[in-house]
C-alpha positions in Angstrom: -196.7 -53.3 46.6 -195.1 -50.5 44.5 -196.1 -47.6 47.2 -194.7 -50.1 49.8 -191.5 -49.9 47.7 -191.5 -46.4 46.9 -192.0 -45.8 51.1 -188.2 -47.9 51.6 -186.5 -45.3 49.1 -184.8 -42.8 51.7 -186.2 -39.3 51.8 -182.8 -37.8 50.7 -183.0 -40.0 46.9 -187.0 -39.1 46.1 -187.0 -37.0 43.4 -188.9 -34.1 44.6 -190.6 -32.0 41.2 -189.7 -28.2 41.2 -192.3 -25.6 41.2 -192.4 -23.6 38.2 -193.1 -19.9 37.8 -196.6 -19.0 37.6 -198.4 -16.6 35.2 -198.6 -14.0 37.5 -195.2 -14.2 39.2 -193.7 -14.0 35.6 -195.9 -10.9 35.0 -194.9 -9.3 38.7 -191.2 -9.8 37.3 -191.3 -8.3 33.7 -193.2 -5.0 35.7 -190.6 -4.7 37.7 -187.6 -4.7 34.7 -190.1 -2.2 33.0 -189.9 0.0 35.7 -186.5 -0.2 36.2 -185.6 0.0 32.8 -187.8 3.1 32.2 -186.1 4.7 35.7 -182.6 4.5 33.8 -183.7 5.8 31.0 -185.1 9.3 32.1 -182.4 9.3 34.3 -180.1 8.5 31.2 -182.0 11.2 28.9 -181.9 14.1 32.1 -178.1 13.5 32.2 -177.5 13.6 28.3 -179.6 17.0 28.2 -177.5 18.3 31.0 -173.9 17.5 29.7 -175.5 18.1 26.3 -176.4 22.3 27.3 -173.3 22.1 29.4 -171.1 21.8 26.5 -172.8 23.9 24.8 -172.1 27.1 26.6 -168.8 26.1 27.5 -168.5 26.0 23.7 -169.9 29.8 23.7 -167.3 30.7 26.2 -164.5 29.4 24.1 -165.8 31.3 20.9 -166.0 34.9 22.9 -162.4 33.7 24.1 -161.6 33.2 20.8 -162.6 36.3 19.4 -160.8 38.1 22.6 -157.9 36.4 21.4 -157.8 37.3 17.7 -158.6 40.5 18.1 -156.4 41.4 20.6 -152.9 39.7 19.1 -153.1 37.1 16.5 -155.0 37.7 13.3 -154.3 39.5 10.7 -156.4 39.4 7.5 -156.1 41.9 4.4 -158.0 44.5 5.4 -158.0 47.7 3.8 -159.2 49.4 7.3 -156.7 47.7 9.5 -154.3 45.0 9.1 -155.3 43.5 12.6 -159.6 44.4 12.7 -161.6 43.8 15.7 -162.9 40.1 16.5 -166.2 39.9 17.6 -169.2 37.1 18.4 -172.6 38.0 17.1 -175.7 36.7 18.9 -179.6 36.7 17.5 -182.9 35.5 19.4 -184.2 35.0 15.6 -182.8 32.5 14.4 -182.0 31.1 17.8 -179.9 28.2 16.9 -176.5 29.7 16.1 -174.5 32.2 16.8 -171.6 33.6 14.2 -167.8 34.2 15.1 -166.9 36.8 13.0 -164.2 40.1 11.6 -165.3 43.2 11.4 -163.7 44.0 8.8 -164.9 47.1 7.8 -164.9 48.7 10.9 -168.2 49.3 11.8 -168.0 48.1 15.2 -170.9 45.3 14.5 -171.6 42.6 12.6 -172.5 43.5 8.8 -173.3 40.1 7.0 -171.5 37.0 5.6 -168.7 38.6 3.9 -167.6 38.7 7.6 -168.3 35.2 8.9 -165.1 33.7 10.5 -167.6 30.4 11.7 -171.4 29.6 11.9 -171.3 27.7 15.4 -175.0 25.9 15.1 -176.4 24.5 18.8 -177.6 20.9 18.8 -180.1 18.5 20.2 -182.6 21.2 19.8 -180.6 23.8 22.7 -181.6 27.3 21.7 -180.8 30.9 22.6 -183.3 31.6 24.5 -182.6 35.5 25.3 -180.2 37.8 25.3 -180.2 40.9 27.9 -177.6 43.3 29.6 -176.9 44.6 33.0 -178.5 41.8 35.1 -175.5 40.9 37.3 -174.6 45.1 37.6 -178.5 45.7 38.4 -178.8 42.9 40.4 -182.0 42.1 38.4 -183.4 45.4 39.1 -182.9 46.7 35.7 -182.5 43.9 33.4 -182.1 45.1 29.7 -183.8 43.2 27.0 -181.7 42.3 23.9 -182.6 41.5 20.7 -178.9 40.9 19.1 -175.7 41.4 20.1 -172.5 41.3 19.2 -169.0 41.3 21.4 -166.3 43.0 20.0 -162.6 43.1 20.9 -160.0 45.7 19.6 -156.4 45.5 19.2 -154.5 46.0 22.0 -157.6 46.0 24.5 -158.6 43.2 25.9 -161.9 45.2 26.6 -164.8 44.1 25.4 -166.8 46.6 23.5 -171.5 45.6 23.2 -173.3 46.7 20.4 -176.6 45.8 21.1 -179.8 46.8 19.8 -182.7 47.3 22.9 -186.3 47.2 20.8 -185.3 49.8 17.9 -182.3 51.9 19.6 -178.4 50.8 20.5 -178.1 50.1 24.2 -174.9 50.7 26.2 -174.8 47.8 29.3 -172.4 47.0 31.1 -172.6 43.5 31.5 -174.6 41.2 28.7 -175.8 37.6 29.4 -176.6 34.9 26.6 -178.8 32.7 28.2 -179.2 29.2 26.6 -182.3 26.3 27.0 -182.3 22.8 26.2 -185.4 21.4 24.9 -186.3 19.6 29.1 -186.6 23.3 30.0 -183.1 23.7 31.8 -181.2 26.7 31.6 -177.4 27.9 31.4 -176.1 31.6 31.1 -172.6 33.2 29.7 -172.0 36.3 31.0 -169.4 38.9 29.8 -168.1 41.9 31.0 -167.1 45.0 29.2 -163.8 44.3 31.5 -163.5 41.3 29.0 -164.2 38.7 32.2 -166.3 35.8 30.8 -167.8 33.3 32.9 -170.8 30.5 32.8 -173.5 29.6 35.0 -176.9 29.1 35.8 -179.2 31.4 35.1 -179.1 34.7 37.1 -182.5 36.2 36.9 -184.5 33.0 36.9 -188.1 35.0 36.4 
């Protein structure tokens, strides 16, 4: 009697039960927003250490800028050599990690220690100098100068950039000299500057 009743209810009022998710389907879904999830995030940490290296030696293009500018027309300091001493940027392999704007204020034409410190510029999210050379872009690579520091000097009125840079135990003379920058993922960036006082960022130009 009751089936006979249940049959006379029309098809569009039973009360059909929903099918649930199974075990599995719920597993197949949770994989899937793990990968996903895990996609976005290397993608996430790759673009970070990009803009993150980016900045950074667009930061060391401003500093040499900076120096250019100081040296060549602004600062003045008391200085028993000069009233307006050379501005200069001073770059070491060892440590790797900063780099030193700086006055030479005792004329020397380098860097002599921290009486001379202007600002201690120190890279972050592990970035590190990873070399420092001269003449790449003037040999085309085919003479590439090894550097072990450097410094980039710029003289009153001149807007000439002057090297002193030390090549194993002697000075070196290049032409052109290239700080060359790596984040911790193994991507590189380069500043390059000219004695003509041109200063300009890119990638790497002698990728070995």
């Amino acid at each position: 009697m009751k089936q006979k009743l249940i049959n006379r209810i029309p098809k569009s009022y039973r009360i059909i039960p929903e099918r649930g998710f199974t075990i599995i389907e719920l597993l197949v879904v949770i994989g899937i927003i793990g990968l996903l999830s895990s996609v976005t995030l290397a993608n996430y940490r790759d673009v970070s250490a990009r803009i993150s290296l980016e900045n950074l030696v667009q930061q060391m293009a401003i500093i040499v800028r900076q120096a250019q500018v100081y040296g060549i027309s602004v600062a003045k300091t008391k200085n028993v050599v000069s009233e307006y001493p050379p501005y200069g940027v001073h770059f070491n392999t060892s440590p790797a990690t900063s780099f030193i704007l700086f006055v030479d204020n005792d004329g020397s034409g380098q860097y002599s220690g921290q009486s001379e410190d202007v600002e201690i510029i120190n890279l972050k999210n592990n970035n590190v100098i990873s070399g420092l050379s001269g003449n790449k872009i003037s040999s085309s690579c085919l003479n590439i100068l090894p550097l072990g520091t450097l410094d980039i000097i710029f003289t009153r009125p001149n807007p000439e950039a002057v090297f002193y840079a030390i090549s194993g135990e002697s000075q070196a003379y290049p032409s052109d000299v290239e700080i060359t920058v790596k984040s911790p993922d193994g991507l590189y960036r380069e500043v390059s500057v000219w004695s003509t006082g041109q200063i300009s960022v890119g990638n790497e130009a002698c990728p070995s």
